[in-house]
VOPAGU-2260 file (C-alpha; in pm, 1 decimal, decimal comma):
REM VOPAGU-2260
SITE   aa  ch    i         X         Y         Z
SITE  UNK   A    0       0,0       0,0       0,0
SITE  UNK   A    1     138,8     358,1     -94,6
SITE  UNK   A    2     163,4     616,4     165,9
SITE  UNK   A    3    -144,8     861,1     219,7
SITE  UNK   A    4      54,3    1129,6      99,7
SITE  UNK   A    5     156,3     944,2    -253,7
SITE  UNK   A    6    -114,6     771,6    -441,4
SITE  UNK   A    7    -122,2     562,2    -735,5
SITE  UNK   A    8    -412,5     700,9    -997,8
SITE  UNK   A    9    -586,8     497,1   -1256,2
SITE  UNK   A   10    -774,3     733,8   -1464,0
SITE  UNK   A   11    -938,2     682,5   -1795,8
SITE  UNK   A   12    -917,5     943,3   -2075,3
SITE  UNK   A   13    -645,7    1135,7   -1967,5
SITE  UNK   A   14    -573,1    1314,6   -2323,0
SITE  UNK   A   15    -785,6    1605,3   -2293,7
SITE  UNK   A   16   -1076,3    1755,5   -2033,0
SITE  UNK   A   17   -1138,5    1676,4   -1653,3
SITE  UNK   A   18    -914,5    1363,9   -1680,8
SITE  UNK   A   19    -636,2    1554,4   -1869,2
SITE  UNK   A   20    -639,1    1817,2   -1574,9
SITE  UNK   A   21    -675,2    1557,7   -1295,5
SITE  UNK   A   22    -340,6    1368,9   -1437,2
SITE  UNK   A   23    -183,0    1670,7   -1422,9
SITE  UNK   A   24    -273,5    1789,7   -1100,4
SITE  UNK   A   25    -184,1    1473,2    -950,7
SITE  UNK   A   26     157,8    1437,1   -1101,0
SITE  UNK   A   27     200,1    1797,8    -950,6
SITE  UNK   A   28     119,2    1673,8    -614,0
SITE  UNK   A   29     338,7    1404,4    -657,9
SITE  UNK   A   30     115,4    1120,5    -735,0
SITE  UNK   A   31     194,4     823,0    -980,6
SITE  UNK   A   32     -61,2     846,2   -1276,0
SITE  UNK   A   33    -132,4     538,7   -1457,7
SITE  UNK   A   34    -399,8     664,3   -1764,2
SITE  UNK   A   35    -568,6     506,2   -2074,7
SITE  UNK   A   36    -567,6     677,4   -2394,3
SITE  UNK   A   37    -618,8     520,2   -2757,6
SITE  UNK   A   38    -333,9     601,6   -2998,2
SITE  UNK   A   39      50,1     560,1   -2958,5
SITE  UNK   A   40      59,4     952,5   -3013,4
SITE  UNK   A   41    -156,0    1011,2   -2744,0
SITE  UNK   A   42      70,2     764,0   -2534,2
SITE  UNK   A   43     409,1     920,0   -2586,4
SITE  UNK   A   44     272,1    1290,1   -2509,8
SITE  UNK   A   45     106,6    1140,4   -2214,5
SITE  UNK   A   46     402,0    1014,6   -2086,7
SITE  UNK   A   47     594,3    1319,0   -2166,3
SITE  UNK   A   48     489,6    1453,3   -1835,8
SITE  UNK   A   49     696,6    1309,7   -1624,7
SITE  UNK   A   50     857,7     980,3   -1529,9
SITE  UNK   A   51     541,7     935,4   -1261,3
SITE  UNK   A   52     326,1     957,4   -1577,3
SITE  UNK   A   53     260,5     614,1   -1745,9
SITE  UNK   A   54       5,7     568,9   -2011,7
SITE  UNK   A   55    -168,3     272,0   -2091,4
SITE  UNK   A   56    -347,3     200,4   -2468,1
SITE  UNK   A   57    -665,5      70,2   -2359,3
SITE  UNK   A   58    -981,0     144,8   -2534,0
SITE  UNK   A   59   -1290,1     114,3   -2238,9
SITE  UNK   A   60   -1487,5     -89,6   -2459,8
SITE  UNK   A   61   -1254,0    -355,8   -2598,0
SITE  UNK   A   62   -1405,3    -546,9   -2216,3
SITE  UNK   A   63   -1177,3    -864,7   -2232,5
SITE  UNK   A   64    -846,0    -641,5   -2265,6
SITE  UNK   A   65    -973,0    -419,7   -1948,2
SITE  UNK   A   66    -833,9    -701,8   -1700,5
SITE  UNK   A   67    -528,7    -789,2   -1877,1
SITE  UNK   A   68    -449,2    -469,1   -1843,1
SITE  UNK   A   69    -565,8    -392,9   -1464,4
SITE  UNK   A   70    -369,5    -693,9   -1373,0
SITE  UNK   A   71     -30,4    -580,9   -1564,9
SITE  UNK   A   72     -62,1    -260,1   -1411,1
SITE  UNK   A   73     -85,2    -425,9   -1040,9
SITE  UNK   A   74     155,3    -660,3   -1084,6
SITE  UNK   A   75     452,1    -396,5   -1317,0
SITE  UNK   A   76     388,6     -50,8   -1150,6
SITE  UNK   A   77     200,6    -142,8    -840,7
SITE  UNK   A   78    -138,1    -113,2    -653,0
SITE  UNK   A   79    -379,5     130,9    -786,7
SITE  UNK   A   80    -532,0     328,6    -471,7
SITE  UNK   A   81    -764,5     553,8    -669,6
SITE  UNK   A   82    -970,0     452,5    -987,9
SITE  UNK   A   83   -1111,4     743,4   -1217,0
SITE  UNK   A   84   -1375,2     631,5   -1466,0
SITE  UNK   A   85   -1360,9     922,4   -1693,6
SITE  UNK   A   86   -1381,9     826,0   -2016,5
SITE  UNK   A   87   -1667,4     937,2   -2188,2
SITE  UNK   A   88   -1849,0    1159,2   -2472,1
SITE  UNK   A   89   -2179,7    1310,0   -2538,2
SITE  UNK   A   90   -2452,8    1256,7   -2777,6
SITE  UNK   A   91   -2684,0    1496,9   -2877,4
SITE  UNK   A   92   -2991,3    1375,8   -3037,4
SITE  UNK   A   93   -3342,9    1328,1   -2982,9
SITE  UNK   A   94   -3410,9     965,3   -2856,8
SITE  UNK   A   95   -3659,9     867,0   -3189,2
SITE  UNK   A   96   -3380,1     983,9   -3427,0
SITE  UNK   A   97   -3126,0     824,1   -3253,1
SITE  UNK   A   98   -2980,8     460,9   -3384,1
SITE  UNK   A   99   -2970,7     164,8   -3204,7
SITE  UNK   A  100   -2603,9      82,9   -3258,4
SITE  UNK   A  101   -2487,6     477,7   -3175,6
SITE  UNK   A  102   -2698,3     418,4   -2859,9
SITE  UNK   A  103   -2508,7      96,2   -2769,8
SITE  UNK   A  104   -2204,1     252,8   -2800,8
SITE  UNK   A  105   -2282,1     558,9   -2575,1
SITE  UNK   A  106   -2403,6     356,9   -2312,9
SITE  UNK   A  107   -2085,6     108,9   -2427,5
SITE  UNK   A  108   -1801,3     345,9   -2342,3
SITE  UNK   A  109   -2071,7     577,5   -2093,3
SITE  UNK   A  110   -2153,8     278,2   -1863,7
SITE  UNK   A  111   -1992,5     -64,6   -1980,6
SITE  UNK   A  112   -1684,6      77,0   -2004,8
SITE  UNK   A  113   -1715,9     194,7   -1666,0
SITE  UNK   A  114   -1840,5    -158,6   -1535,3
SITE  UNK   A  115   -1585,4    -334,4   -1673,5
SITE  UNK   A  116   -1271,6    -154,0   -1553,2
SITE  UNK   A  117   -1472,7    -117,6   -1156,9
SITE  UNK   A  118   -1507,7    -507,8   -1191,9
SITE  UNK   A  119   -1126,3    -567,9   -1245,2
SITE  UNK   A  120    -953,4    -329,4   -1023,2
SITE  UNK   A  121   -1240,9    -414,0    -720,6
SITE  UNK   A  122   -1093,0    -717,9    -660,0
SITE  UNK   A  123    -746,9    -583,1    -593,1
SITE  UNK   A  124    -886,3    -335,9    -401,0
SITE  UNK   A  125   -1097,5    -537,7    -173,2
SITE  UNK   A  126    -754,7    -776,4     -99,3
SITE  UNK   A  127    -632,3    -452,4      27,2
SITE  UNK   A  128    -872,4    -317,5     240,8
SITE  UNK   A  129    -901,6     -28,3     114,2
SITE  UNK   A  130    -936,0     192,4    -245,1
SITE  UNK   A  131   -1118,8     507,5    -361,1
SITE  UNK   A  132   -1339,2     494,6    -679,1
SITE  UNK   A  133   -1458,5     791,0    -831,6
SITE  UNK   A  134   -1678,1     785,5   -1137,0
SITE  UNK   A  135   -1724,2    1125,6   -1369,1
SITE  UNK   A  136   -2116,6    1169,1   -1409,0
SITE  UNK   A  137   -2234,5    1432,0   -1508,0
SITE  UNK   A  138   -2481,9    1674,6   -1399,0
SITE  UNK   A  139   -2663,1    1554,9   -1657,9
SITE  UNK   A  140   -2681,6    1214,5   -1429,6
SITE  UNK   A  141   -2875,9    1455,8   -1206,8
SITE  UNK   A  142   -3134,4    1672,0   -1449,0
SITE  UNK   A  143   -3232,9    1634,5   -1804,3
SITE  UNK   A  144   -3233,9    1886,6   -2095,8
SITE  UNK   A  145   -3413,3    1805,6   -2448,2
SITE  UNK   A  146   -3180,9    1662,2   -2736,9
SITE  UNK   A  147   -2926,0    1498,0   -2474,6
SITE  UNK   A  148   -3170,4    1241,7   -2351,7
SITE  UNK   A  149   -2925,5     902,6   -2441,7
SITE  UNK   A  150   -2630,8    1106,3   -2273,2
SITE  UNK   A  151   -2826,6    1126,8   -1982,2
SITE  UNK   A  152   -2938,1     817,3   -2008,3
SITE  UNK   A  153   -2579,8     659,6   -1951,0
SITE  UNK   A  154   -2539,6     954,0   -1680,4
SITE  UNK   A  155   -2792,9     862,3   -1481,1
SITE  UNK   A  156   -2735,2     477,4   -1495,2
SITE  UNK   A  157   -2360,7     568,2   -1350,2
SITE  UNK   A  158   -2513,8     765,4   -1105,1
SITE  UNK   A  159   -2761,1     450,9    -968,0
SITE  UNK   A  160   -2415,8     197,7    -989,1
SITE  UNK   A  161   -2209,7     456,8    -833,8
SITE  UNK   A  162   -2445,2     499,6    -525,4
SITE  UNK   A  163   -2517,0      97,3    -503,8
SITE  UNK   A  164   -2160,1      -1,5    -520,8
SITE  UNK   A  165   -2086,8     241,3    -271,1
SITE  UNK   A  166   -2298,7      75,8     -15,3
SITE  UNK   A  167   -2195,4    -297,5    -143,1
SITE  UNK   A  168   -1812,2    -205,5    -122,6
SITE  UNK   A  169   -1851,4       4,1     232,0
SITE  UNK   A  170   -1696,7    -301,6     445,7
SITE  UNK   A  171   -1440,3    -326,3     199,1
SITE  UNK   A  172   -1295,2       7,3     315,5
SITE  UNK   A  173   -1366,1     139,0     -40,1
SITE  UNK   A  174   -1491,2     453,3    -132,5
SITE  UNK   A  175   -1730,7     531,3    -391,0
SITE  UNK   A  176   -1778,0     912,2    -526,1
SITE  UNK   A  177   -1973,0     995,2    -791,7
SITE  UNK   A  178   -1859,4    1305,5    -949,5
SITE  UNK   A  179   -2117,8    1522,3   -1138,7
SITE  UNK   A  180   -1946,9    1809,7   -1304,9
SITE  UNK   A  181   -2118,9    2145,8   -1481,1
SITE  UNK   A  182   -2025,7    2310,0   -1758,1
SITE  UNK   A  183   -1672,9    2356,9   -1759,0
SITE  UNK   A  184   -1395,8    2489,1   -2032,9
SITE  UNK   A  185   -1343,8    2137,4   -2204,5
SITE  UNK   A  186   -1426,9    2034,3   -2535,7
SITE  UNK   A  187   -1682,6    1824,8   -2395,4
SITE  UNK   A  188   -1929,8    2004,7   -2640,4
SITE  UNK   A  189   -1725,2    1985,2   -2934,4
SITE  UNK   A  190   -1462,7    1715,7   -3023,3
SITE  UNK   A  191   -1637,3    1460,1   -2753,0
SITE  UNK   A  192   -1963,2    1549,9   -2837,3
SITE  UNK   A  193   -2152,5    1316,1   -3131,9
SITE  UNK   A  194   -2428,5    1461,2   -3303,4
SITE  UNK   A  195   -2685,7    1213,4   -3439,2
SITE  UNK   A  196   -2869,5    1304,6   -3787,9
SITE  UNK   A  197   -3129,8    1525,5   -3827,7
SITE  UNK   A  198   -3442,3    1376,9   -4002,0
SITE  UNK   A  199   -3742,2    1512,6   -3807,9
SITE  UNK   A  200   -3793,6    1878,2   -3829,9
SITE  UNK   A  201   -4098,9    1863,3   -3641,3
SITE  UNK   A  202   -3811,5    1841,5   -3333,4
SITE  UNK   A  203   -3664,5    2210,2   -3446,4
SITE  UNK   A  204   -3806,2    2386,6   -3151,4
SITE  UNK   A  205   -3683,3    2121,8   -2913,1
SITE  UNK   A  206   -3334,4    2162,9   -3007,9
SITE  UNK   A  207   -3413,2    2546,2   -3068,5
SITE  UNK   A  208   -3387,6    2541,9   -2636,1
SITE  UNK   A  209   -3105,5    2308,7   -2617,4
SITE  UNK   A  210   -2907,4    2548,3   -2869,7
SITE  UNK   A  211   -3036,1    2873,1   -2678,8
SITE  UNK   A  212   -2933,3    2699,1   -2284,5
SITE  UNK   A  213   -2600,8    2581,0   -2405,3
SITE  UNK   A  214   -2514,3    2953,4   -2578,6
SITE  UNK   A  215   -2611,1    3102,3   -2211,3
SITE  UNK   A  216   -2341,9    2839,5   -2065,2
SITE  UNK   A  217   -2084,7    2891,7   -2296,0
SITE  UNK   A  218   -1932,0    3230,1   -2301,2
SITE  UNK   A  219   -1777,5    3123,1   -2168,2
SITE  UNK   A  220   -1870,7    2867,3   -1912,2
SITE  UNK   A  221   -1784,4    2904,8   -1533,1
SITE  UNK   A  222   -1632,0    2549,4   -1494,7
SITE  UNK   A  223   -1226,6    2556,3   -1470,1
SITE  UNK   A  224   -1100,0    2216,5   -1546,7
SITE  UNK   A  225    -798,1    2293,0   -1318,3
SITE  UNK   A  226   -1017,8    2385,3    -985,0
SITE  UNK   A  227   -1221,3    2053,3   -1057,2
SITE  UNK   A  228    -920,8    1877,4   -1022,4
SITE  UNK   A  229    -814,2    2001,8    -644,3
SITE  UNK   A  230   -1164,6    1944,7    -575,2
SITE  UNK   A  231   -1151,8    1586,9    -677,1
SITE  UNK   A  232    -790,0    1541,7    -509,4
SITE  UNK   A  233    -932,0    1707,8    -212,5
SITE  UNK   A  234   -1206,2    1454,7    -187,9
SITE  UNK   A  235    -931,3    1194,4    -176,1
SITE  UNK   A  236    -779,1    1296,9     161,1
SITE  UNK   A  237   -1103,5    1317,6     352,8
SITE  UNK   A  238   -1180,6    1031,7     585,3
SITE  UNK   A  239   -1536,6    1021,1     474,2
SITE  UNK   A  240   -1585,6    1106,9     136,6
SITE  UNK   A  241   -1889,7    1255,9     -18,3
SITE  UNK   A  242   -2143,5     957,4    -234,6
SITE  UNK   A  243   -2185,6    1243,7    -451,1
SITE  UNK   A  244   -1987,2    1575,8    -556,0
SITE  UNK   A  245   -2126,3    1846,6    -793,7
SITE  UNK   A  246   -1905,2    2070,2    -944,7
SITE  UNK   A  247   -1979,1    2416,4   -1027,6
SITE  UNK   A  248   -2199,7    2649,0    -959,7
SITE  UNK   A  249   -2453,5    2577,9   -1246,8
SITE  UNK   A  250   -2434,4    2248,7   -1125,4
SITE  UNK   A  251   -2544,3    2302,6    -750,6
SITE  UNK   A  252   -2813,6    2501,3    -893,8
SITE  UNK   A  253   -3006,6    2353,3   -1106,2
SITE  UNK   A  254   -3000,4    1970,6    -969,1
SITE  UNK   A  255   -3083,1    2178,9    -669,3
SITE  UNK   A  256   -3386,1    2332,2    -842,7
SITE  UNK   A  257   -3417,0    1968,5    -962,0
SITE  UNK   A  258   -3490,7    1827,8    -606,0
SITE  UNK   A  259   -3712,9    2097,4    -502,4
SITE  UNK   A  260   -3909,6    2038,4    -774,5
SITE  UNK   A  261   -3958,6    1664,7    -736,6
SITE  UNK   A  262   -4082,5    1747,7    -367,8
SITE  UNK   A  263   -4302,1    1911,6    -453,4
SITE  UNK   A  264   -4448,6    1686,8    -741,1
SITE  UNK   A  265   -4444,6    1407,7    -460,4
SITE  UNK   A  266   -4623,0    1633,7    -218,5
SITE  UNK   A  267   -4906,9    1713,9    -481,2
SITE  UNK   A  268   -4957,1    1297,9    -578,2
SITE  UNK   A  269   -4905,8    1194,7    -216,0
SITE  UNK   A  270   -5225,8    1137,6    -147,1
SITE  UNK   A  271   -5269,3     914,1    -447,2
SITE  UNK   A  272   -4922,4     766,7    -417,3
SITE  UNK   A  273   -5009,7     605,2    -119,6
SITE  UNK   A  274   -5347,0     502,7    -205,9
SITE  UNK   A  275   -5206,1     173,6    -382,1
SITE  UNK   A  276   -5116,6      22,9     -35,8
SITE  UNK   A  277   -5333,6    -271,3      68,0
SITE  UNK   A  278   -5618,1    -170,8     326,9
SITE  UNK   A  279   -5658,0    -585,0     427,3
């Protein structure tokens, strides 16, 4: 086991966004970063950053390479204390104009990729005693908006595994974080974003609002890649980490307009919420 002070990452996606800026935070504080990216290019400028910086060519969804790899890693560099499951994209789309296979492989790399790489590093972790996962939602695993309804679909399903595997893992001493970011200054919108065809203008005013909500986020947004990362390295030293962490101010605000809202729904239907319960 490495010392509290010097940690061994495993992040996924490390070539550009949050995970980019988490690597590199980490190596600044001294941290061994072990992170996946998908082309030799992307491996050797990776590595560039230091001698504590070793990349790994691992696409999330080729599944049977994941433990290979995980089990490599443990075995040539040493344990991995923290897992990051950050790799990830967007979809924008409306659900009927989406296709089947681009939905299988959002929810392949969103959530399957995810899966896979928790199932082989948990049982290293649990041999150990001990282990911090922390798995980059969204806040978009929180609230909806029209035209990103897959994304979210993946985001929410992390969020659900994230809070379950907490509670299965809790005797384990592993921690579980879910991670649910805002809008922040990656290119989360643009090169990792996938746009599905157009075919149904009858959805033009739908996407009319997601066009007009992501122009009032974006000028631009609020989120600073950098400050997410001491927030998520910050997380890591606290004795009992947060189940959930929002980042950003948009964030906080609108799932919190989000719960208040569903409280209220529940208080208007209580009455015929609870009138399904057996009076025998």
């Amino acid at each position: 086991m490495t010392s509290q002070q010097t940690r061994r990452l495993f992040i996924t996606g490390v070539s550009s966004g949050l995970g980019r800026a988490l690597a590199e935070e980490a190596l600044a504080d001294g941290h061994h970063v072990i992170g996946t990216v998908r082309t030799e290019k992307a491996l050797q400028t990776f590595e560039a950053l230091g001698d504590r910086a070793s990349g790994v060519l691992l696409d999330v969804t080729d599944f049977e390479a994941i433990k290979p790899a995980i089990n490599r890693i443990e075995a040539d560099i040493g344990p991995i204390d923290i897992l990051v499951n950050n790799a990830g994209y967007g979809m924008e789309g409306t659900i009927e104009e989406a296709s089947l296979p681009e939905i299988r492989r959002q929810f392949d790399v969103n959530v399957f990729g995810a899966i896979a790489v928790i199932q082989a590093v948990l049982p290293h972790m649990r041999a150990r005693n001990s282990g911090h996962i922390l798995n980059i939602t969204s806040m978009g695993g929180m609230i909806t908006m029209p035209g990103l309804g897959l994304y979210h679909g993946t985001k929410f399903a992390l969020e659900g595994i994230s809070e379950a595997l907490g509670k299965e893992v809790a005797g384990f001493g592993i921690h579980v974080t879910a991670v649910e970011p805002g809008a922040f200054r990656t290119d989360w919108a643009g090169r990792s974003m996938i746009r599905v065809e157009r075919s149904l203008p009858e959805y033009q005013a739908v996407f009319a609002t997601l066009h007009e909500r992501r122009a009032a986020n974006n000028a631009p947004q609020l989120g600073d890649p950098k400050r997410a990362a001491r927030a998520m390295l910050d997380i890591l030293k606290a004795g009992t980490p947060p189940a959930h962490l929002l980042l950003g101010t948009d964030a906080v605000e609108l799932v919190g307009e989000k719960l208040l809202a569903l409280q209220a729904e529940f208080q208007q239907w209580k009455d015929l919420s609870c009138s399904t319960d057996s009076r025998i």
